[in-house]
C-alpha positions in Angstrom: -80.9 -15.1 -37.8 -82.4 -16.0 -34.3 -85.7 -15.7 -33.5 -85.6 -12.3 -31.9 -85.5 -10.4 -35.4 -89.5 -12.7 -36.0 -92.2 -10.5 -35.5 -95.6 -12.2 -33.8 -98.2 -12.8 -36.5 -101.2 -13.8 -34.5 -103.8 -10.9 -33.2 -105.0 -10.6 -29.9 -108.5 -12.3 -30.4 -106.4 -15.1 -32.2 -108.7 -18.2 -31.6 -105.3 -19.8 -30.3 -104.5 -17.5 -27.8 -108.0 -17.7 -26.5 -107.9 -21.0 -25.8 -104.3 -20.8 -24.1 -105.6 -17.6 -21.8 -108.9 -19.9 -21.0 -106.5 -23.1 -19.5 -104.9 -20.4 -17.8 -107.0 -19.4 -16.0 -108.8 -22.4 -14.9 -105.0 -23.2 -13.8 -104.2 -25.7 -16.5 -100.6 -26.4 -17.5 -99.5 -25.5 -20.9 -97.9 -27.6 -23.4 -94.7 -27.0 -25.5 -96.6 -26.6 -28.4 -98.3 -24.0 -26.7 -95.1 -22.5 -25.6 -93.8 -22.3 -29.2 -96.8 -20.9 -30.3 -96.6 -17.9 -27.8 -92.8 -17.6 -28.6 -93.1 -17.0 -32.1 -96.4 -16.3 -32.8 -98.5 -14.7 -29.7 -99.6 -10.9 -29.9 -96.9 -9.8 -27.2 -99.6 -7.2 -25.6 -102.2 -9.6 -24.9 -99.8 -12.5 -23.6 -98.2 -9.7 -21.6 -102.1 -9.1 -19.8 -102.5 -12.6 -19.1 -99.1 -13.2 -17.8 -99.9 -9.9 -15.7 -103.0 -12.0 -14.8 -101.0 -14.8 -13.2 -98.3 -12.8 -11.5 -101.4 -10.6 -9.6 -103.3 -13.9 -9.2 -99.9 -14.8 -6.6 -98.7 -12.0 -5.7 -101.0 -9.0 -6.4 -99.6 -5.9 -6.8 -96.2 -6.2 -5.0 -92.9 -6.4 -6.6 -90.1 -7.8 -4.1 -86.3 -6.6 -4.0 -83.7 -7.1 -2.0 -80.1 -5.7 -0.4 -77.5 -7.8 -1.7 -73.6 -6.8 -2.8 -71.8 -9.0 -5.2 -68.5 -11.0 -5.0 -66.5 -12.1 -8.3 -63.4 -13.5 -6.2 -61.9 -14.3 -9.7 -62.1 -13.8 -13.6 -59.4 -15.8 -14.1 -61.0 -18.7 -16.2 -59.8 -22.5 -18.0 -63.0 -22.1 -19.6 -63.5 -19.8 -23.3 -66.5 -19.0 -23.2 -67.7 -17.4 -26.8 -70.7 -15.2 -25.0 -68.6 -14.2 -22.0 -66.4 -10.4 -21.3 -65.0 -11.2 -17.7 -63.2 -14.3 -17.9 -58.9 -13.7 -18.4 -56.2 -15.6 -18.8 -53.6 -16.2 -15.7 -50.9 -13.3 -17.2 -53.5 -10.8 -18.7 -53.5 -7.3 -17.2 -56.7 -7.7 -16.2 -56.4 -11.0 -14.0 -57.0 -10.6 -10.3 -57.8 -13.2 -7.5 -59.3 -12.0 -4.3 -57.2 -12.6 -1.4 -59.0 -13.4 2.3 -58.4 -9.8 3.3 -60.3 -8.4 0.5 -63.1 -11.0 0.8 -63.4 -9.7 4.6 -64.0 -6.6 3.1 -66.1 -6.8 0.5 -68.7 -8.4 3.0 -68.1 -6.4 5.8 -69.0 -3.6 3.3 -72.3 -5.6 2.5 -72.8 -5.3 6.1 -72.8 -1.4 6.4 -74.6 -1.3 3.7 -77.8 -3.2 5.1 -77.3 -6.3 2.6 -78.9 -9.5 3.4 -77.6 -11.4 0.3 -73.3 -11.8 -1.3 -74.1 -12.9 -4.3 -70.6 -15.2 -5.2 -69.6 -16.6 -8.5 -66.8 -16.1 -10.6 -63.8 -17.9 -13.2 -62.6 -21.5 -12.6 -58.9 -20.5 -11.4 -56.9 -23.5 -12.9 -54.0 -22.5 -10.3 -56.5 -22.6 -7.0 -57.7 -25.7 -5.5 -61.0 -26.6 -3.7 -60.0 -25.7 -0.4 -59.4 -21.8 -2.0 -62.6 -21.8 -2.6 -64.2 -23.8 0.4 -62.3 -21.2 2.8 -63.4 -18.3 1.1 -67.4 -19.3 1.9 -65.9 -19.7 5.4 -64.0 -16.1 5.7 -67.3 -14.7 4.5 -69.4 -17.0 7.2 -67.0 -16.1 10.0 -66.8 -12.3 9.2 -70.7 -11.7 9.0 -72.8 -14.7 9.6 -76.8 -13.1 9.6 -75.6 -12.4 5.7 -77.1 -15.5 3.4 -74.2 -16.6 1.2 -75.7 -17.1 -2.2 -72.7 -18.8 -4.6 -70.8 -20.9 -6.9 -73.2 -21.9 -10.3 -73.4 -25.4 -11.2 -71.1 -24.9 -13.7 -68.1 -24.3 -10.7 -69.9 -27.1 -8.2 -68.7 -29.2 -11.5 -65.3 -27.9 -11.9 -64.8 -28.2 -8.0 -66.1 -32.0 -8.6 -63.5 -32.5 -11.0 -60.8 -30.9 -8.9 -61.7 -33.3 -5.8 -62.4 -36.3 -8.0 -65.5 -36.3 -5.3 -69.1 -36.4 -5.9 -71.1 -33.4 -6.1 -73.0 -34.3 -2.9 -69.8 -34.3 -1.2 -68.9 -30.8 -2.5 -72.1 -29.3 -2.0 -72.2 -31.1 1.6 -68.5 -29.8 2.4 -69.8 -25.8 1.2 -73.3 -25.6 3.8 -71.0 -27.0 6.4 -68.7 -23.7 5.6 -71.7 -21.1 5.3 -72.8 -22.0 2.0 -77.0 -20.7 1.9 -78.1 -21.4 -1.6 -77.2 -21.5 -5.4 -77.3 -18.8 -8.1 -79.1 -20.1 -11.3 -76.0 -19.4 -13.6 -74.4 -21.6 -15.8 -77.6 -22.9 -17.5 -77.5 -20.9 -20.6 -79.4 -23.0 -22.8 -79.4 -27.1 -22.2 -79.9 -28.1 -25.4 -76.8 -30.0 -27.0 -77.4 -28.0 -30.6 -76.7 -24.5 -29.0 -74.7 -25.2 -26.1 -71.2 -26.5 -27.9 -71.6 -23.0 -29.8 -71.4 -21.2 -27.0 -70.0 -22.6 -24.7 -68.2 -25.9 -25.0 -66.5 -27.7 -22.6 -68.3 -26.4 -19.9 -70.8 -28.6 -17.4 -73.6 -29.7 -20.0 -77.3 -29.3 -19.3 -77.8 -32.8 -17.7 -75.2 -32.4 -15.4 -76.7 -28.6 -14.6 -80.2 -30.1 -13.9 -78.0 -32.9 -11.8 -76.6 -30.6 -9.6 -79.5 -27.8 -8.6 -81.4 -31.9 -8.1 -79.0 -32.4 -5.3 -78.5 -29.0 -4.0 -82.6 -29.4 -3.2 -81.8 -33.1 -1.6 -79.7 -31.4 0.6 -82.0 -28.6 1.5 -80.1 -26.0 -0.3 -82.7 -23.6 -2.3 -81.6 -22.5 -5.9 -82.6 -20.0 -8.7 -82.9 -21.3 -12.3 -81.7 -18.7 -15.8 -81.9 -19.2 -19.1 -79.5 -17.2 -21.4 -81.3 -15.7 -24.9 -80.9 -13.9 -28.1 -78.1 -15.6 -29.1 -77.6 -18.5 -31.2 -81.0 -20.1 -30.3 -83.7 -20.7 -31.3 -87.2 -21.1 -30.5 -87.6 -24.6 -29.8 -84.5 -24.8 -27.7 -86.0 -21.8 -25.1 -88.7 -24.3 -24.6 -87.3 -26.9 -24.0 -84.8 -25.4 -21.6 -88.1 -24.3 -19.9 -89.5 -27.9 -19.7 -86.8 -29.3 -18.2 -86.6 -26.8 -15.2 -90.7 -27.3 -14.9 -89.7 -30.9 -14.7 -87.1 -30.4 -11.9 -89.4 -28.4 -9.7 -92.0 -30.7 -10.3 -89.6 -33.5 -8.6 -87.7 -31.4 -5.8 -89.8 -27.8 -5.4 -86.1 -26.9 -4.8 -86.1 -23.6 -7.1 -87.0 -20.1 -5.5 -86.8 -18.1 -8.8 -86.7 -17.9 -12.7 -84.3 -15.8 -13.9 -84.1 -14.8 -17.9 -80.8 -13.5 -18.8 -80.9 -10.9 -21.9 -77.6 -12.1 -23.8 -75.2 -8.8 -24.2 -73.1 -9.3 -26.8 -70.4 -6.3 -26.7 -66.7 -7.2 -26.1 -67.6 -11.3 -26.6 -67.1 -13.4 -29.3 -70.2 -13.1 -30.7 -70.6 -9.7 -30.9 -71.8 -9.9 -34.2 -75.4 -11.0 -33.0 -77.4 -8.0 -32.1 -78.3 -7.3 -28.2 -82.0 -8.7 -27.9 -84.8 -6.0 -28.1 -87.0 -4.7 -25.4 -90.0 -6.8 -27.3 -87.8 -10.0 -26.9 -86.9 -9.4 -23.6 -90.6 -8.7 -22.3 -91.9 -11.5 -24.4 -89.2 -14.1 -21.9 -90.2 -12.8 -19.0 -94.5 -13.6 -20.2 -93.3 -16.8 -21.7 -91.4 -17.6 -18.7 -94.6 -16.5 -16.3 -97.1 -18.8 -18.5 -95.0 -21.9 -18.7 -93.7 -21.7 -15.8 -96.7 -22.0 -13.2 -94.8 -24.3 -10.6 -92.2 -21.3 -9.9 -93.5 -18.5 -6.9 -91.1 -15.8 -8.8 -90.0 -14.1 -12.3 -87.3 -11.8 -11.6 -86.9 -9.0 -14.5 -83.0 -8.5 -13.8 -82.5 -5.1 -14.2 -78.4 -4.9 -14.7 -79.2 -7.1 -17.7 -82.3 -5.5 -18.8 -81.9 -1.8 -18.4 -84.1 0.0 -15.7 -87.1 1.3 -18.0 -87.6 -2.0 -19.4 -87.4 -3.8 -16.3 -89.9 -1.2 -15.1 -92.4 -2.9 -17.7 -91.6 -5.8 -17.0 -93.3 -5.6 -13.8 -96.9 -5.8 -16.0 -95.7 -8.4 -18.0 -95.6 -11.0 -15.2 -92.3 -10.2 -13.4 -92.6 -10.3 -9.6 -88.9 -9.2 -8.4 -86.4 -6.9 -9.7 -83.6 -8.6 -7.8 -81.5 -5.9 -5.9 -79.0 -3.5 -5.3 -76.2 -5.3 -6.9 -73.2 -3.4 -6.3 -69.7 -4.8 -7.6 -71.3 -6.9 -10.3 -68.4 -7.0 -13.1 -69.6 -10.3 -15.3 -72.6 -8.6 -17.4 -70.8 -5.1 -17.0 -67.7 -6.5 -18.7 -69.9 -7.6 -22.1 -71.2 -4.1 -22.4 -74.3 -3.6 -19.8 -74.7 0.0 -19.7 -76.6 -0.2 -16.3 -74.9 1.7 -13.2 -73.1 -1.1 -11.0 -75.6 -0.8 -8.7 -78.9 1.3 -7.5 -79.7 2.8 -4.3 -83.2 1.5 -2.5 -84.4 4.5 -3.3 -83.8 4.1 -6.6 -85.2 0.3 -6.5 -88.2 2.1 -4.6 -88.8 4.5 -7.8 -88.7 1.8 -10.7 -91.0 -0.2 -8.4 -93.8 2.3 -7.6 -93.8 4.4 -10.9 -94.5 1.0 -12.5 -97.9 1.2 -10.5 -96.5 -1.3 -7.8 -95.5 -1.7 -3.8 -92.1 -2.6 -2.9 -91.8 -5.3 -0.6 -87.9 -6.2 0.4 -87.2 -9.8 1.0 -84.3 -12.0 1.9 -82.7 -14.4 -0.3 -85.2 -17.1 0.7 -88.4 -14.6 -0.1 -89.2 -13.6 3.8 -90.3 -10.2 4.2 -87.5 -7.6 5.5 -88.3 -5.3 8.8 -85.8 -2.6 8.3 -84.0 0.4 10.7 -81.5 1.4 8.6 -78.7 -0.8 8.3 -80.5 -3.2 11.0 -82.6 -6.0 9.9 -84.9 -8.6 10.6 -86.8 -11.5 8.9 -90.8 -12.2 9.4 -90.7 -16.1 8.8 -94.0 -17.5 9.9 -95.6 -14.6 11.3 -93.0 -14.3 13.8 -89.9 -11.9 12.9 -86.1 -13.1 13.4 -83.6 -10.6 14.3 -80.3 -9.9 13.0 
């Protein structure tokens, strides 16, 4: 059974863990040994303190959100996934494809809404070629350009490689010129090449994930980073899907935000395995916060982790609770009970009764001044209309 169903062994004052919270503090970087040892073995309260330590050490006692709507343009998929609900064949019932009408919509809805932020990603439609999915960046551009377009994983900047037989700098080049702003982290699951054929094979491996997001940040396009757990994997394979995103940043500084993904297991091929606890889930979001001290953000995703533990989150080193999120369909599909998406008001409550001020940002992290459905940016001291 994975590791989720281990309890920690080691007490607070654990001589271990003393040592760890003493290098960080004195802002030294932790090993993956000492990552394995606060997976499986760390008391989860006092790891949760001094993860609370770091995210108040950068960004006291605010928690950022933001206004964003999302876009699945398709679930129609060549890929079969064994820990995915929304992908369909071309001739189920459920197959759709979004047409440029409906895309018009859907973002000029984000736009009376007050979003800043579409949030695009979807299937790989065998049937639709690159420039289907090139013009649909550009309707949304066109239609509402002050919204940041956040889209397409790695995992489709691959399949839209394949389709062009171009290179991935190409693609990525021929996407910002259409309106493309940054990259989701999705697609990354777990890198490691003992998990990743389980779950899902075929698909873009780990390499070529930490390839692409490498030359999304050459290009100047920002990216988030997930990892997928409480599946199949294990221990040793969380950490070193951890290192190899510290690495990255290390090299390019390219990634905005860490992102762990709470693995829902209803209505997938792997619904045997039991949804992850809220222990495990606030344990990835400390582990994340300790080993991951060259990343500004930890974003405790609510749709995936329910409200009241995303809620604790916030004092176990999350920063960010993402956003409104209205439309999402991929997590919903494998069983998220979560509404489809929660007023700022809502987002307000989860933030303060956790004990914390909510700050809205944009996608790239600059404050939001907000009159309603009008917006600006401070960037610099100096604000940015819209």
């Amino acid at each position: 059974m994975v590791s989720q169903q281990q309890q920690a062994t080691a007490r607070p004052d654990d001589p271990r863990f003393l040592e760890i919270a003493r290098r960080v503090r004195q802002g030294e970087r932790l090993t993956l040994e000492d990552g394995l040892y606060l997976d499986r073995e760390a008391d989860l309260m006092a790891m949760g303190r001094l993860a609370n330590e770091v995210r108040e050490k950068r960004h006291g006692n605010i928690t950022f959100y933001n206004t964003n709507i999302h876009l699945n343009p398709t679930n129609v998929c060549v890929y079969r996934c064994r820990f995915c609900a929304f992908r369909a064949d071309l001739r189920d019932e459920k197959a759709y494809a979004f047409t440029d009408d409906q895309a018009r919509e859907r973002i000029l809805e984000a736009r009376s809404r007050g979003a800043t932020e579409i949030h695009v990603v979807g299937g790989l439609h065998h049937q639709k070629k690159f420039d289907w999915y090139v013009n649909l960046i550009r309707v949304l551009h066109e239609t509402c350009p002050e919204i940041h377009i956040k889209a397409w994983t790695a995992v489709e900047i691959a399949w839209f490689s394949f389709l062009t037989k171009k290179p991935v700098d190409w693609v990525l080049s021929e996407m910002k010129a259409a309106g493309l702003g940054s990259l989701p982290g999705g697609g990354a699951e777990i890198f490691h090449d003992e998990v990743r054929p389980q779950i899902c094979e075929h698909k873009a491996d780990g390499e070529n994930w930490i390839r692409i997001h490498r030359a999304a940040h050459q290009l100047g396009l920002r990216s988030n980073a997930t990892m997928l757990y409480g599946h199949v994997e294990r221990a040793e394979h969380r950490l070193d899907h951890l290192m190899r995103l510290r690495s990255l940043q290390d090299e390019t500084g390219g990634f905005q935000t860490f992102i762990p993904l709470a693995f829902h297991p209803d209505n997938t091929k792997l619904a045997h395995i039991p949804k992850p606890t809220a222990r495990m889930d606030l344990r990835m979001v400390s582990l994340a916060r300790l080993m991951l001290d060259n990343f500004d953000h930890i974003k405790a995703y609510w749709i995936m982790l329910g409200e009241e533990t995303a809620q604790v989150a916030q004092s176990f080193g999350a920063d960010d609770l993402d956003g409104t999120v209205v439309h999402e369909l991929i997590y919903h599909d494998a069983g998220a009970k979560t509404p489809e998406g929660l007023t700022v008001s809502k987002l307000h409550r989860l933030i303060q009764e956790a004990g914390r001020v909510p700050v809205e940002r944009d996608t790239l992290y600059r404050r939001v001044v907000r009159e309603g459905a009008k917006w600006s940016v401070e960037s610099d001291g100096k604000t940015i209309g819209v």
